[in-house]
Biotite code that builds the C-alpha atoms (Angstrom):
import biotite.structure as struc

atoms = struc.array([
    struc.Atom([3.861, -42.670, -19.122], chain_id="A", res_id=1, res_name="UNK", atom_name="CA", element="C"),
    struc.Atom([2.524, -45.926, -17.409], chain_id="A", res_id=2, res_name="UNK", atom_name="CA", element="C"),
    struc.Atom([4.605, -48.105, -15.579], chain_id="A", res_id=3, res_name="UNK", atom_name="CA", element="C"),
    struc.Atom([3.788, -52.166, -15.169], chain_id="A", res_id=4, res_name="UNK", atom_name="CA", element="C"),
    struc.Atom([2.358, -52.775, -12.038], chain_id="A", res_id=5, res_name="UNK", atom_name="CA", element="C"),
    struc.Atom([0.441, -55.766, -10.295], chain_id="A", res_id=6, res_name="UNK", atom_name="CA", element="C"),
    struc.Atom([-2.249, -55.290, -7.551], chain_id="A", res_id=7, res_name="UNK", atom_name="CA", element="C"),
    struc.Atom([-2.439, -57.829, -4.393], chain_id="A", res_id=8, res_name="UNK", atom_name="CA", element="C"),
    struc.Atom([-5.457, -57.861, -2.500], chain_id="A", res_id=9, res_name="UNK", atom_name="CA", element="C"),
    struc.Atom([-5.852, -59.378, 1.008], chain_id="A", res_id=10, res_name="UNK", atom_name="CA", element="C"),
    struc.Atom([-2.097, -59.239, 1.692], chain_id="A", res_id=11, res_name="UNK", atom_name="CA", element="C"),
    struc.Atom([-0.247, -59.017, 4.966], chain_id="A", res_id=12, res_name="UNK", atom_name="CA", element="C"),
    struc.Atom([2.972, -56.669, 3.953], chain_id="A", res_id=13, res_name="UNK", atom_name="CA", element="C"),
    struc.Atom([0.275, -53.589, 4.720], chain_id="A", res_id=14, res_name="UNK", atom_name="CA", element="C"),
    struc.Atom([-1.080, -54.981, 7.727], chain_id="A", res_id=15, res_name="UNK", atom_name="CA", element="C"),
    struc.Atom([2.507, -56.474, 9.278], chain_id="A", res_id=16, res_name="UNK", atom_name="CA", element="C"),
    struc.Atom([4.299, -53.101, 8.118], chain_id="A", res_id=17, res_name="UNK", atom_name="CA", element="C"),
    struc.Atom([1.491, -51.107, 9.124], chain_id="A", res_id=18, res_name="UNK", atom_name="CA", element="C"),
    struc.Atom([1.667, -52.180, 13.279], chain_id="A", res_id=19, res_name="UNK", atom_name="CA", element="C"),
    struc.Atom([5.628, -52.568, 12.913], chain_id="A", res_id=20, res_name="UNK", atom_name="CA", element="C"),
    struc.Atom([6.225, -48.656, 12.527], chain_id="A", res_id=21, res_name="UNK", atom_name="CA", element="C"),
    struc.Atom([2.628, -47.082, 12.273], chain_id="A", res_id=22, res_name="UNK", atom_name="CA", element="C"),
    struc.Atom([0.028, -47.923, 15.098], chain_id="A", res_id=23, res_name="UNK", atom_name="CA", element="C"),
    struc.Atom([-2.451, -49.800, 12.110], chain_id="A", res_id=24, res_name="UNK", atom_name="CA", element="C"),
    struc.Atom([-2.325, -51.235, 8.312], chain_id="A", res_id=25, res_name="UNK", atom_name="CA", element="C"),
    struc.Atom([-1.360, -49.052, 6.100], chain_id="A", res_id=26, res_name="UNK", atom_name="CA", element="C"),
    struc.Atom([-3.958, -48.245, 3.357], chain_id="A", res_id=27, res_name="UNK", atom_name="CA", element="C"),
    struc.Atom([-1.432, -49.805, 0.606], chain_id="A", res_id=28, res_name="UNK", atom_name="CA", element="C"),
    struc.Atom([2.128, -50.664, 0.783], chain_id="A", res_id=29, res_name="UNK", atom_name="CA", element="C"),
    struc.Atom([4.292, -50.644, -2.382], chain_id="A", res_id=30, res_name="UNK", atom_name="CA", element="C"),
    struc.Atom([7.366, -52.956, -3.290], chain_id="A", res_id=31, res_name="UNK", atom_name="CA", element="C"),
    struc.Atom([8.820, -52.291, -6.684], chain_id="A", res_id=32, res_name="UNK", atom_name="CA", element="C"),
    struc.Atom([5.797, -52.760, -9.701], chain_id="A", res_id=33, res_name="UNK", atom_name="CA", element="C"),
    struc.Atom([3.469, -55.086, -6.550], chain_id="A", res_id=34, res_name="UNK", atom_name="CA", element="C"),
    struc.Atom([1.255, -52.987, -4.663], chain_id="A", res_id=35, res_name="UNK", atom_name="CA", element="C"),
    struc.Atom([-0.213, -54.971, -1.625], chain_id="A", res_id=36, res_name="UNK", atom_name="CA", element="C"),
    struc.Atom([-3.498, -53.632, -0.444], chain_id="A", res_id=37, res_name="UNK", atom_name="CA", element="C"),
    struc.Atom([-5.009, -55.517, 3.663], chain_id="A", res_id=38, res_name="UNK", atom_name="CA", element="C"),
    struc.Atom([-8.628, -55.830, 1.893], chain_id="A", res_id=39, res_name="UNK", atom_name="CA", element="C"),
    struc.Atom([-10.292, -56.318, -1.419], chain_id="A", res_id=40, res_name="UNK", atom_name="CA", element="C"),
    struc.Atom([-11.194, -52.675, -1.708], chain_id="A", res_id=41, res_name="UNK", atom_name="CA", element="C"),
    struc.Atom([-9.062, -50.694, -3.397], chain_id="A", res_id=42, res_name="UNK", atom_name="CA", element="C"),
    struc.Atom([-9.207, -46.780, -3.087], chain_id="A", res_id=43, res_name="UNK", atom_name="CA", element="C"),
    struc.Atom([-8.818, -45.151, -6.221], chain_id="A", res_id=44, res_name="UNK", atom_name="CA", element="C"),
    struc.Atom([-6.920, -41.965, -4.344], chain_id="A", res_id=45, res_name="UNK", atom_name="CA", element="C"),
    struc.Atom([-4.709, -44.606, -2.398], chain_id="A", res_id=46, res_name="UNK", atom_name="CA", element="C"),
    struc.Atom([-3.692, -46.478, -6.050], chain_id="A", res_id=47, res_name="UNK", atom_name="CA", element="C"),
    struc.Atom([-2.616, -43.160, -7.700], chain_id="A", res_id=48, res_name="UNK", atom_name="CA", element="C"),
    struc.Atom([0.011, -42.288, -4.841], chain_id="A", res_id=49, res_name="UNK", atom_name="CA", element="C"),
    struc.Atom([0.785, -45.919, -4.801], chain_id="A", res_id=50, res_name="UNK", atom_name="CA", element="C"),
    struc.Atom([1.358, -46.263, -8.419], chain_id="A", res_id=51, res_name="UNK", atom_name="CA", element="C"),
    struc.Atom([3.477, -42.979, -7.835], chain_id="A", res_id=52, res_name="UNK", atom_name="CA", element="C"),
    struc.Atom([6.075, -45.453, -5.806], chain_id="A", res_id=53, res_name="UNK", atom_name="CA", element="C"),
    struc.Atom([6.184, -47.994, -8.799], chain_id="A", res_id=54, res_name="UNK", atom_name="CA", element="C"),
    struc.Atom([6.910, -44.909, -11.073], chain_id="A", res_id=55, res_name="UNK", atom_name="CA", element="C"),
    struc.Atom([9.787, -44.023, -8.554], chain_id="A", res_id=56, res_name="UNK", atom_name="CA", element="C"),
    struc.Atom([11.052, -47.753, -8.255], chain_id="A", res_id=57, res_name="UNK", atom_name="CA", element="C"),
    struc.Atom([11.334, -48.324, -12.326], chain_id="A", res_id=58, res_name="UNK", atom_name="CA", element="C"),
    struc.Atom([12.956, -44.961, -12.542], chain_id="A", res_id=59, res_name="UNK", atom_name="CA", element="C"),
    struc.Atom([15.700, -45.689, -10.184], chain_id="A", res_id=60, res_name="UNK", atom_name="CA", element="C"),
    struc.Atom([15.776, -48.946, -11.097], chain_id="A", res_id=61, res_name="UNK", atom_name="CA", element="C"),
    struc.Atom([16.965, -46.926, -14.555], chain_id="A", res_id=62, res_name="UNK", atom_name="CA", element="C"),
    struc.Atom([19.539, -44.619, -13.284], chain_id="A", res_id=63, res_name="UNK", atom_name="CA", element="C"),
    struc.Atom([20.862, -47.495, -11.605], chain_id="A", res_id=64, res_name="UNK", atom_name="CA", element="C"),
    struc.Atom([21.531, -49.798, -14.794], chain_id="A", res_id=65, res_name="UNK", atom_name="CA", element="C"),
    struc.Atom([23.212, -46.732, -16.198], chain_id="A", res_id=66, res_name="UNK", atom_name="CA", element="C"),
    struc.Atom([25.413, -46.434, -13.479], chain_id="A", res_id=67, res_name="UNK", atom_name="CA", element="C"),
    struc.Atom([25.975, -50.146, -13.676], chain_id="A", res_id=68, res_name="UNK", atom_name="CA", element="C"),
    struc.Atom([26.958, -50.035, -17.395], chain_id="A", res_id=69, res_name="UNK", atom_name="CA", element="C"),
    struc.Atom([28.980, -47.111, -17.092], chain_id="A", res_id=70, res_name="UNK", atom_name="CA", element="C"),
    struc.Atom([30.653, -48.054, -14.419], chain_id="A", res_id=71, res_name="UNK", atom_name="CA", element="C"),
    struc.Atom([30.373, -51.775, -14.317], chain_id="A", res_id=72, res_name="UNK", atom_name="CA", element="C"),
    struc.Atom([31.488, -52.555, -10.944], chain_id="A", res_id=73, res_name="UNK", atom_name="CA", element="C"),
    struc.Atom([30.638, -56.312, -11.183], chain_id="A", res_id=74, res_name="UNK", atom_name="CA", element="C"),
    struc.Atom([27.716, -58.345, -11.467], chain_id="A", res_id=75, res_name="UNK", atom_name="CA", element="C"),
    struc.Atom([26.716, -58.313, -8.232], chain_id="A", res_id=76, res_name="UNK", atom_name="CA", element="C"),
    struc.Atom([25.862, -54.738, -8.621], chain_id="A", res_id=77, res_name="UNK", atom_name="CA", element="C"),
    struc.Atom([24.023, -55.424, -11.862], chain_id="A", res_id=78, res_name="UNK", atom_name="CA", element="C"),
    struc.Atom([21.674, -57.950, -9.649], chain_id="A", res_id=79, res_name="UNK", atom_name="CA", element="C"),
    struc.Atom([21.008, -55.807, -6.717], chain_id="A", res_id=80, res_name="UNK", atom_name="CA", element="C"),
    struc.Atom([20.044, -52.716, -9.119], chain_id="A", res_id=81, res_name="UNK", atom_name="CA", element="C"),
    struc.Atom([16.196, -53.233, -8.270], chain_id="A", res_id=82, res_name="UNK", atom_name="CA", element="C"),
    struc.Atom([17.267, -52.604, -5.160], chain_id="A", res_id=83, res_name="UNK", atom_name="CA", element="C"),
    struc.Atom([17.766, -48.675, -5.794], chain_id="A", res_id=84, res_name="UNK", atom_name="CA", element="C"),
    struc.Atom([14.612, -47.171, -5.171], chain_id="A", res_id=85, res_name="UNK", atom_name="CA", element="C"),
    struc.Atom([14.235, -49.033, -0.985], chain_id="A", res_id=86, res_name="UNK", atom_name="CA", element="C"),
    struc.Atom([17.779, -47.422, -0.396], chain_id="A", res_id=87, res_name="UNK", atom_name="CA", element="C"),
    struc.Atom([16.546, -44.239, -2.083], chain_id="A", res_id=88, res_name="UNK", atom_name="CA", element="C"),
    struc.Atom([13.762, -43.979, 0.123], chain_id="A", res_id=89, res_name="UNK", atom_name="CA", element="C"),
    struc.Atom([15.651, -44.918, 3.365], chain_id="A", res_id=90, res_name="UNK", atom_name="CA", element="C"),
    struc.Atom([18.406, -42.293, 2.384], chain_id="A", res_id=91, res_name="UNK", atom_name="CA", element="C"),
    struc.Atom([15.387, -40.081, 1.729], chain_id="A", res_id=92, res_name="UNK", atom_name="CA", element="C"),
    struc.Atom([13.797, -40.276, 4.829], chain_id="A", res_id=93, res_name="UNK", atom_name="CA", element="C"),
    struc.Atom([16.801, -39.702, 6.738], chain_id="A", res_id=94, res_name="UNK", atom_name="CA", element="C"),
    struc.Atom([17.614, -36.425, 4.434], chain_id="A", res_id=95, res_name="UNK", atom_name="CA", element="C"),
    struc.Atom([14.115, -35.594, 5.802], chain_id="A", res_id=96, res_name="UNK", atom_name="CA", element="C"),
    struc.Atom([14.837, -36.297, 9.334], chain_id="A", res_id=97, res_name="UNK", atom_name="CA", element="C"),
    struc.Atom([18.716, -33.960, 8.916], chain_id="A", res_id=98, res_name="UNK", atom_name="CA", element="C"),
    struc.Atom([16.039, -31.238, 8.358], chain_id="A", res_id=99, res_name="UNK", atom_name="CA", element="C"),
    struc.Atom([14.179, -31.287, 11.056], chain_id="A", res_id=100, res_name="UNK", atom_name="CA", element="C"),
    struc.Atom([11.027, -33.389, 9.624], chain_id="A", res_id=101, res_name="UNK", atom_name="CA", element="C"),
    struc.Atom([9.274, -36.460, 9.791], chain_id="A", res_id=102, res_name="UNK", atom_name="CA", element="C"),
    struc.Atom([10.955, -39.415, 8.166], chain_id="A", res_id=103, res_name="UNK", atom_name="CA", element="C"),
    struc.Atom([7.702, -40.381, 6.135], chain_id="A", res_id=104, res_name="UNK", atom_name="CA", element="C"),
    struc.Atom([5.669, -37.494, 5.715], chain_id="A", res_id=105, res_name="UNK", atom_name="CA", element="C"),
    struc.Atom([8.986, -35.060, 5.074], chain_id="A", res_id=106, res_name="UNK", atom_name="CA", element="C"),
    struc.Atom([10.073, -37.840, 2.622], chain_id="A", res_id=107, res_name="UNK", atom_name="CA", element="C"),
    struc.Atom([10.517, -36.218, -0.319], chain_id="A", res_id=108, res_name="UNK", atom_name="CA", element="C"),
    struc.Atom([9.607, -39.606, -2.850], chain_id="A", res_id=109, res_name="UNK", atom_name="CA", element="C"),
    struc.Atom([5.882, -39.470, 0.017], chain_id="A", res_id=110, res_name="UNK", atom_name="CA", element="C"),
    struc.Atom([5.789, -35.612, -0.596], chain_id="A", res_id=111, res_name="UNK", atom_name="CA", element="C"),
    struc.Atom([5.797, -36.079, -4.182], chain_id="A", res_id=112, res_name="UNK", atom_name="CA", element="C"),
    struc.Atom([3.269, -39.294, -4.340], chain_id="A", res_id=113, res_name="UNK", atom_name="CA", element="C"),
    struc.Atom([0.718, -37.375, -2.300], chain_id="A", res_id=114, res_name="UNK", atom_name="CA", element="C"),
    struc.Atom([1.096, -34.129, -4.528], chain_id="A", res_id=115, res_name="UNK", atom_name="CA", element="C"),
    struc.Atom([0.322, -36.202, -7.403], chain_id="A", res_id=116, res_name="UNK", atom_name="CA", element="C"),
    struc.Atom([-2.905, -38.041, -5.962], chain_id="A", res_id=117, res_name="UNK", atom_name="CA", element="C"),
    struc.Atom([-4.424, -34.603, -4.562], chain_id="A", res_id=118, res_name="UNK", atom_name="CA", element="C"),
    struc.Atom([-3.292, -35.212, -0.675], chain_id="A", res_id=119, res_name="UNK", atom_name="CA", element="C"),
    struc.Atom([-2.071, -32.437, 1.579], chain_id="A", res_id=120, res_name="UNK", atom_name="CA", element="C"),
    struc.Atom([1.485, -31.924, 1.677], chain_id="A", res_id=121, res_name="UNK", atom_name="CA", element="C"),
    struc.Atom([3.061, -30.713, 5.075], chain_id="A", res_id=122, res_name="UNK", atom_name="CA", element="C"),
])
């Protein structure tokens, strides 16, 4: 199935995210259906496992409207449902960290985009 999603070229969320916890731009970086790459080239390897993400975000995106309708909290909670799939990952990261890995590359939502687009998995 193909999700909606909307490429940015020469953006700075790669670059600025990139030096604030890697030491250099990221080759993509992924916020719900945008995927921001730092240059007009586009690496076809790099847009599968980033198209992986927007996958991820629409599908907790879903489980989070359910929730919301079964549940219905309030509104508020209806509105910050896109919001699902960055405290997913967060959570995610520090399941991977409980376990004695890396917070991004023992991420299991990373583990799972990089199996897809044919990159080793640690």
């Amino acid at each position: 199935m193909t999700f909606p999603y909307f490429i940015v070229r020469n953006s700075w969320p790669p670059v600025f995210f990139g030096k604030l916890f890697s030491h250099g731009p990221f080759h993509a970086w992924t916020l719900g259906p945008w995927i921001f790459f730092p240059t007009d080239h586009v690496e076809p390897r790099v847009l599968v496992h980033e198209r992986v993400h927007v996958k991820q975000f629409y599908l907790s995106w879903a489980v989070a409207l359910v929730a919301w309708a079964v549940f219905r909290p309030s509104w508020l909670w209806l509105v910050l449902t896109p919001l699902a799939f960055p405290w997913a990952y967060v959570l995610a990261g520090f399941y991977a960290m409980f376990r004695g890995r890396d917070w991004y590359h023992g991420n299991p939502f990373e583990r799972a985009a990089r199996r897809v687009a044919g990159e080793p998995v640690e």
